[in-house]
C-alpha positions in Angstrom: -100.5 14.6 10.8 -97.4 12.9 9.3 -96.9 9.1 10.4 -93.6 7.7 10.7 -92.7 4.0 10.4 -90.4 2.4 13.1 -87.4 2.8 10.4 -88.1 6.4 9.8 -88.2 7.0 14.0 -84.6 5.1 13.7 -83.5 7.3 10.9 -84.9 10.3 12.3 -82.9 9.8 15.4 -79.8 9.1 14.0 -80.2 12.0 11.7 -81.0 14.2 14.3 -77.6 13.1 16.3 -76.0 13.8 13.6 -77.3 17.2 12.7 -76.4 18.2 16.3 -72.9 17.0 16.2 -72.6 19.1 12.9 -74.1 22.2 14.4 -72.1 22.2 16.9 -69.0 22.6 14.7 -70.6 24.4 12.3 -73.1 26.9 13.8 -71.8 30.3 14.0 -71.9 33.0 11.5 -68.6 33.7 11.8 -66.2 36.3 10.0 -64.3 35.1 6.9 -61.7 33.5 9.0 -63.9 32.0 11.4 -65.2 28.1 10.0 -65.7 28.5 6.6 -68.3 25.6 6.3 -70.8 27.7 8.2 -70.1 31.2 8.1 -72.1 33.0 5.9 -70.1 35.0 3.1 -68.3 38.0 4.6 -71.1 40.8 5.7 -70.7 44.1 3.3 -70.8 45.6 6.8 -67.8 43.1 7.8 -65.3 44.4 5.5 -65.6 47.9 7.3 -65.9 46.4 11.1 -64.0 48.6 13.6 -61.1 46.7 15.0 -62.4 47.0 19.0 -65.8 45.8 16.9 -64.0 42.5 15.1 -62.0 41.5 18.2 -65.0 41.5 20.5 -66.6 39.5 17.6 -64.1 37.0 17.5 -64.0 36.3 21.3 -67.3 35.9 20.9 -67.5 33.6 18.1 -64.3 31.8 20.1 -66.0 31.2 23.2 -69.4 30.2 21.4 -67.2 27.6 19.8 -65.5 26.2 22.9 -69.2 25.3 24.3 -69.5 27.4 26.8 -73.2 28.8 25.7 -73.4 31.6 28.7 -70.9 33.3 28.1 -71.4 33.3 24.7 -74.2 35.0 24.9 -73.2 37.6 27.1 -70.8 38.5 24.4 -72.6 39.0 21.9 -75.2 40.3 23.6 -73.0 43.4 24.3 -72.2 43.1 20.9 -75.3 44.1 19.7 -76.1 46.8 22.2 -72.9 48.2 20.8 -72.5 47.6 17.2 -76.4 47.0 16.5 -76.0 46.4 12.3 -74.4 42.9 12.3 -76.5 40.7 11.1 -73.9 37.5 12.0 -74.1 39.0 15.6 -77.9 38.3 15.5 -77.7 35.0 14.1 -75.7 33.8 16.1 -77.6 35.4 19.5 -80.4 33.2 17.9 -78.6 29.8 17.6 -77.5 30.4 21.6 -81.4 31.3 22.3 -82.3 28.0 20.5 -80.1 26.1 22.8 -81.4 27.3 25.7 -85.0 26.7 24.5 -86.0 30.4 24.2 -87.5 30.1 20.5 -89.3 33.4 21.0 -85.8 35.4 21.6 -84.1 33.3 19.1 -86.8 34.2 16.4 -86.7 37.8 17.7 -82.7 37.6 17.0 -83.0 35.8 13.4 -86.1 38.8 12.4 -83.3 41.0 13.6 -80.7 40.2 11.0 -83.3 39.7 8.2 -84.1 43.1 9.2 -80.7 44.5 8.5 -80.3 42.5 5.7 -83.2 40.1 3.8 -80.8 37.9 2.1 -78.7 36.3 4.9 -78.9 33.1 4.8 -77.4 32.1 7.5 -80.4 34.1 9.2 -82.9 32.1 6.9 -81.2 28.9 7.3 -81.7 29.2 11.0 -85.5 30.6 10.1 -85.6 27.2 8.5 -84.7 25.2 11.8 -86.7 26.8 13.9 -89.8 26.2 11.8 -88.6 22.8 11.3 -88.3 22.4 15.6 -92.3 24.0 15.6 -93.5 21.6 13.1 -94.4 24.4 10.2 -92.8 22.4 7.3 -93.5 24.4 4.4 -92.5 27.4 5.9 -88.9 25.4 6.8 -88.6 24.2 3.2 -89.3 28.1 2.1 -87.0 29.5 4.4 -84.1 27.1 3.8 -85.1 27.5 -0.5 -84.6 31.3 0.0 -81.1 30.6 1.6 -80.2 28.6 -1.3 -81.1 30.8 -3.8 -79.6 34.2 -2.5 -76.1 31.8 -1.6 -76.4 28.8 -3.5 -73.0 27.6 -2.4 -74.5 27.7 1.3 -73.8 24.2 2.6 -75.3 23.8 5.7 -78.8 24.6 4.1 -78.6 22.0 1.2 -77.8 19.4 4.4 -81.2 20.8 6.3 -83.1 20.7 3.1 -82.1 16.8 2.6 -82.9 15.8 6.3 -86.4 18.3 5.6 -87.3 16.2 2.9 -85.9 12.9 4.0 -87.4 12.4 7.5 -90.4 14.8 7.5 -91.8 15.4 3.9 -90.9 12.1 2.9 -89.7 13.1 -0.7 -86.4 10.5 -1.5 -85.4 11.9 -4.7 -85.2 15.7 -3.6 -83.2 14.7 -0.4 -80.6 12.7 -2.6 -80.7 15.8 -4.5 -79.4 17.9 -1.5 -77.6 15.4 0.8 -75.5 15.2 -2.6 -75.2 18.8 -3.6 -74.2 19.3 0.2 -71.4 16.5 -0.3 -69.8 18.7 -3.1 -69.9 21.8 -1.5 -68.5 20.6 2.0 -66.3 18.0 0.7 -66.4 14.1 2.3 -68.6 13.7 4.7 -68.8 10.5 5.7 -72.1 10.2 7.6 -73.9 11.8 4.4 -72.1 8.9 2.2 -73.7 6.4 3.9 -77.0 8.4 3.7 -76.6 8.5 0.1 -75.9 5.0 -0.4 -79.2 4.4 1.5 -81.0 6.5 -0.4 -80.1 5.3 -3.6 -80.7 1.9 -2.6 -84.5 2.8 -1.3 -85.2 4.7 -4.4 -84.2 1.4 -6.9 -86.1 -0.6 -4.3 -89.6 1.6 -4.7 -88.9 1.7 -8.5 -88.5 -2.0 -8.8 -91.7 -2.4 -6.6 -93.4 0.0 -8.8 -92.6 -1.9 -11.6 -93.6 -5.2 -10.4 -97.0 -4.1 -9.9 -97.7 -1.9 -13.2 
């Protein structure tokens, strides 16, 4: 069982505000024209999306947006039933799911994009939170490595990969690595800055302690 000091709880909660706030601007799997920060890169399947299909998509992704999380759902609920192959429909049933706590239907929704297509990551970046939420760490890290590789410009899972290894695997150096490869793909982010900086600053602290006692 991994034991956190009382700093790490305090950085593990403000983290963890954070995260939210940015998830909440930056969730959906949106079309091209819908947040570019978090939308995966257009679906092959996008490109040839009736237009009944992309309007009902975008109201969707529009009221998801706006907050209100019932609704949302309902809409691309009857997405789905309708136009089934979609895998940004999916992903985004399974962040709504999430919300409401229902991990078992928000898994279901994630397997059902990776289904239709193995390499979305914004289907294995959300594989990657919902391990993280369920405490299976390795299989977070995996999920969120795979998301990176197929996309590497991916933002959103360099930023889960730092808080992963900051807060829960404890490994400094390989958080920098992606709080900072984050930073240059989604431009200045001010809360990350400061997580940088702190970073930085505890990694010449331990290295100045190690050297003190070798």
């Amino acid at each position: 069982m991994l034991l956190l000091r009382h700093t790490d709880y305090r950085r593990l909660t403000l983290r963890l505000l954070a995260t939210l706030a940015a998830l909440s601007l930056a969730a959906c799997a949106g079309l091209p024209t819908i947040n570019k920060q978090a939308a995966a890169p257009a679906d092959s399947a996008a490109q040839v999306m009736p237009a009944a299909a992309q309007t009902l998509y975008e109201q969707a992704v529009s009221i998801m947006a706006a907050g209100d999380n019932i609704e949302a759902e309902l809409r691309f609920g009857e997405f789905v039933l309708r136009y089934p192959d979609y895998p940004g429909a999916h992903v985004n049933l399974a962040i709504l799911k999430a919300r409401g706590g229902d991990d078992l239907q928000a898994e279901a929704s994630i397997q059902a994009a990776l289904a239709l297509d193995s390499g979305y990551a914004p289907a294995l970046n959300q594989l990657g939170m919902l391990r993280r939420r369920q405490g299976r760490f390795d299989e977070a890290e995996d999920a969120y490595l795979r998301a990176v590789d197929v996309q590497p410009d991916y933002a959103l899972a360099h930023y889960n990969l730092g808080v992963l290894n900051e807060l829960y695997l404890q490994r400094l150096e390989a958080a920098l690595l992606h709080y900072e490869r984050y930073q240059g793909l989604a431009g200045d982010d001010k809360q990350v800055d400061k997580w940088i900086t702190d970073l930085k600053r505890r990694l010449e602290s331990n290295q100045r302690s190690a050297n003190v006692t070798e």
